[in-house]
VEXNULUM-757202 format. One record per residue (C-alpha): residue number from 1; residue in one letter; chain; x, y, z. Coordinates in steps of 0.001 Angstrom, whole numbers, plus 500000, padded with zeros to 6 digits. Example, Ala and Ser with C-alpha at 12.3 -4.5 7.8 and 13.67 -1.06 7.14 Angstrom:
BEGIN
<pt k="1" r="a" c="A" u="512300" v="495500" w="507800"/>
<pt k="2" r="s" c="A" u="513670" v="498940" w="507140"/>
This chain:
BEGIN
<pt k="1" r="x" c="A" u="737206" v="025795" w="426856"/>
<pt k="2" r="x" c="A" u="738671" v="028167" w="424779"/>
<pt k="3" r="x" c="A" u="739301" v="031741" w="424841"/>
<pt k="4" r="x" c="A" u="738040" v="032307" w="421385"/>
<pt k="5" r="x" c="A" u="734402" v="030646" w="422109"/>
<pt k="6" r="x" c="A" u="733868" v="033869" w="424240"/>
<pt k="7" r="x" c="A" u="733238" v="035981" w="421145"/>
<pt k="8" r="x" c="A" u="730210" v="033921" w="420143"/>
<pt k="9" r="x" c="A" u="729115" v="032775" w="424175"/>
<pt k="10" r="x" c="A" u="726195" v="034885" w="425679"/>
<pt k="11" r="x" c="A" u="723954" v="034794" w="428757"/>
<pt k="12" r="x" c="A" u="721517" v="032244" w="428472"/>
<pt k="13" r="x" c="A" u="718757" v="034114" w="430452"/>
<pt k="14" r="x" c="A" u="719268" v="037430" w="429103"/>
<pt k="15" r="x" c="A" u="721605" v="037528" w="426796"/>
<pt k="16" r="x" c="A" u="723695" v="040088" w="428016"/>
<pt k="17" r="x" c="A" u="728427" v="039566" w="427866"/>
<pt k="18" r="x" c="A" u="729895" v="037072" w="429841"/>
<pt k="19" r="x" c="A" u="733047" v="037717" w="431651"/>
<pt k="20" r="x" c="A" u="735672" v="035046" w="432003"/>
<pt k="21" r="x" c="A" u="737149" v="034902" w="435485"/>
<pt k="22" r="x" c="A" u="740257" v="031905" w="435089"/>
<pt k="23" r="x" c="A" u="740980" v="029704" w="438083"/>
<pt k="24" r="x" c="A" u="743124" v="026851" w="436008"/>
<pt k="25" r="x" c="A" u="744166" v="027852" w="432450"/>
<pt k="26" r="x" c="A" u="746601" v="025453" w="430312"/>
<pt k="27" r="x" c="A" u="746351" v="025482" w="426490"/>
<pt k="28" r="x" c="A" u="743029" v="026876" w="427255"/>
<pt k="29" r="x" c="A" u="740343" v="028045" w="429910"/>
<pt k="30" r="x" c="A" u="739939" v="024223" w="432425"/>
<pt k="31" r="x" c="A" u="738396" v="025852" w="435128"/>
<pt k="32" r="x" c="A" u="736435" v="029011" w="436034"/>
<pt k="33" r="x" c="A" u="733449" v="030852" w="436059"/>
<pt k="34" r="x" c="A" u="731320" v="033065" w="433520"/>
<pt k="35" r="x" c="A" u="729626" v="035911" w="434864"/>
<pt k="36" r="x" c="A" u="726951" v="037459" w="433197"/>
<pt k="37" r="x" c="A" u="727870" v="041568" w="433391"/>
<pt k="38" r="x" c="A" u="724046" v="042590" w="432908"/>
<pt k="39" r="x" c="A" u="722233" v="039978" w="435712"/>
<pt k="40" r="x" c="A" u="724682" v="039154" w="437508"/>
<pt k="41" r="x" c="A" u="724154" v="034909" w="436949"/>
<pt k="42" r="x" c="A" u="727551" v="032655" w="437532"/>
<pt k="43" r="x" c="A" u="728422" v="029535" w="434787"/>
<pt k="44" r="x" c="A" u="730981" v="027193" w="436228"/>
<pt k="45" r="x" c="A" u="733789" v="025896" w="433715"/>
<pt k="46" r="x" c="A" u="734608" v="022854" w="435182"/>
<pt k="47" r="x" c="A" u="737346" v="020059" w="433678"/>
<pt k="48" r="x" c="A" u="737200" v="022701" w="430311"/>
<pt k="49" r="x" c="A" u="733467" v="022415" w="429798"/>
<pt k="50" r="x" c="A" u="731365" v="025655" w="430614"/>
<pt k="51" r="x" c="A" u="727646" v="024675" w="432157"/>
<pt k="52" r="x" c="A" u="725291" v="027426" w="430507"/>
<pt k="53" r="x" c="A" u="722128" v="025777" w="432006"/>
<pt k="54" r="x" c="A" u="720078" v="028571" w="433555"/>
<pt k="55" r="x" c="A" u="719790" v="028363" w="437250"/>
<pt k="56" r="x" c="A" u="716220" v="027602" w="437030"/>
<pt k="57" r="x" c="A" u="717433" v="024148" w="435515"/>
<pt k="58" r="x" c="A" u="720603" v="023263" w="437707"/>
């Protein structure tokens, strides 16, 4: 993933910022987690891909 998607990324329950927490980062973000600041939900970034489904659906 990369750094610059996080300008357009939001929360896919309630749209609040996402903060980037890096665990593996080469050219760009290959694993981590999102974190929504406003209800607290977690996104995993896994192999460079972030999973936005909402944790009703995973």
């Amino acid at each position: 993933m990369k750094r610059d998607l996080m300008e357009i990324l939001c929360c896919p329950v309630c749209k609040g910022d996402l903060e980037l927490r890096v665990s593996v980062e080469k050219d760009e973000v290959v694993e981590g987690v999102l974190r929504c600041a406003s209800c607290n939900h977690e996104y995993e970034i896994r192999d460079g891909i972030p999973n936005l489904l909402p944790p009703d659906f995973k």
